[in-house]
TORMIDREN-195505 format. One record per residue (C-alpha): residue in three letters; x, y, z. Coordinates in pm, whole numbers, padded with zeros to 5 digits, always signed. Layout:
# residues N
ALAXYZ...
# end
This chain:
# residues 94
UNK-02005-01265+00934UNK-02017-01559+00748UNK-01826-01691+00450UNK-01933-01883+00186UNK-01711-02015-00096UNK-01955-02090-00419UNK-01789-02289-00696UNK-01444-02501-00709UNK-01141-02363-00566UNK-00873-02398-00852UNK-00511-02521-00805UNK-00408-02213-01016UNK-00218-01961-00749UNK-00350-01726-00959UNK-00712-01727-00950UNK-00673-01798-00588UNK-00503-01445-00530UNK-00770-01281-00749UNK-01035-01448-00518UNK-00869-01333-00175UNK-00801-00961-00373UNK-01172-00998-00443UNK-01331-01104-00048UNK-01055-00809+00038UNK-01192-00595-00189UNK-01543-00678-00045UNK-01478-00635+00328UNK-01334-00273+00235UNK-01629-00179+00070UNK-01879-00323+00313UNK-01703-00105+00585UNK-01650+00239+00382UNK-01285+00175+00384UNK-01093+00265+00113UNK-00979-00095-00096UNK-00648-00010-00057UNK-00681+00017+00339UNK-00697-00431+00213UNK-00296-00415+00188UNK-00275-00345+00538UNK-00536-00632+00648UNK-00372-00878+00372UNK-00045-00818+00586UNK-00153-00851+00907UNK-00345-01166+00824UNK-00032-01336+00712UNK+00201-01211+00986UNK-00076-01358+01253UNK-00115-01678+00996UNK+00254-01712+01025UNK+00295-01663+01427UNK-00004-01913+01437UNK+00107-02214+01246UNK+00479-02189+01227UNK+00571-02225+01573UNK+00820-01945+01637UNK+00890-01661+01789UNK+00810-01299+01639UNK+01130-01252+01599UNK+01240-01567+01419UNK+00951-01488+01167UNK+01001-01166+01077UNK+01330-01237+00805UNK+01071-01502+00684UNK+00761-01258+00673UNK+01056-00960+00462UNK+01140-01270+00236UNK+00800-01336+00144UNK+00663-00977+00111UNK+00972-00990-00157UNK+00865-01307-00350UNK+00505-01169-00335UNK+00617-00932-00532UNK+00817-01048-00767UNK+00509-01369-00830UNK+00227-00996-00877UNK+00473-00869-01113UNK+00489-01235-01252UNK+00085-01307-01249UNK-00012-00997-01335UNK+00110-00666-01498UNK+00166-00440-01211UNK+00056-00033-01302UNK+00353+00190-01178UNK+00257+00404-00870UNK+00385+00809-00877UNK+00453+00878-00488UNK+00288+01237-00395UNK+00569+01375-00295UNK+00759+01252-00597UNK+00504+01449-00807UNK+00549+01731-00651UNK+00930+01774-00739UNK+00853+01746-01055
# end
């Protein structure tokens, strides 16, 4: 595999998230997975990103790795207008 980044990265955080929801988006299709199956490959790569380069333990990271899936969240929500998601078995008690 080989990546190649054509153009200027931008300083914007958010055209940098649409460009790693794009290569995600990619890799999912190039393997017949389903793009969603990219959430679970977007959190492993930071959790190994994290044990790599911050130089603790697993479980010193892991209160970091929870406070960051929660600011994540809250800068989507802030970038972008998030669609509300019906869970399947919330549909079915209705």
């Amino acid at each position: 595999m080989e990546i190649e980044i054509k153009g200027k990265v931008t300083a914007d955080p958010r055209d940098r998230v649409l460009a790693i929801e794009a290569v995600t988006k990619a890799i999912c299709q190039e393997t017949g997975q389903d793009p969603a199956e990219g959430v679970m490959m977007l959190l492993t790569a930071a959790a190994h990103l994290m044990a790599v380069y911050s130089g603790k333990s697993a479980d010193q990271n892991i209160m970091t790795l929870a406070s960051c899936l929660g600011n994540a969240t809250v800068a989507a929500d802030d970038f972008f207008k998030l669609k509300t998601v019906t869970i399947a078995s919330e549909a079915a008690n209705c």
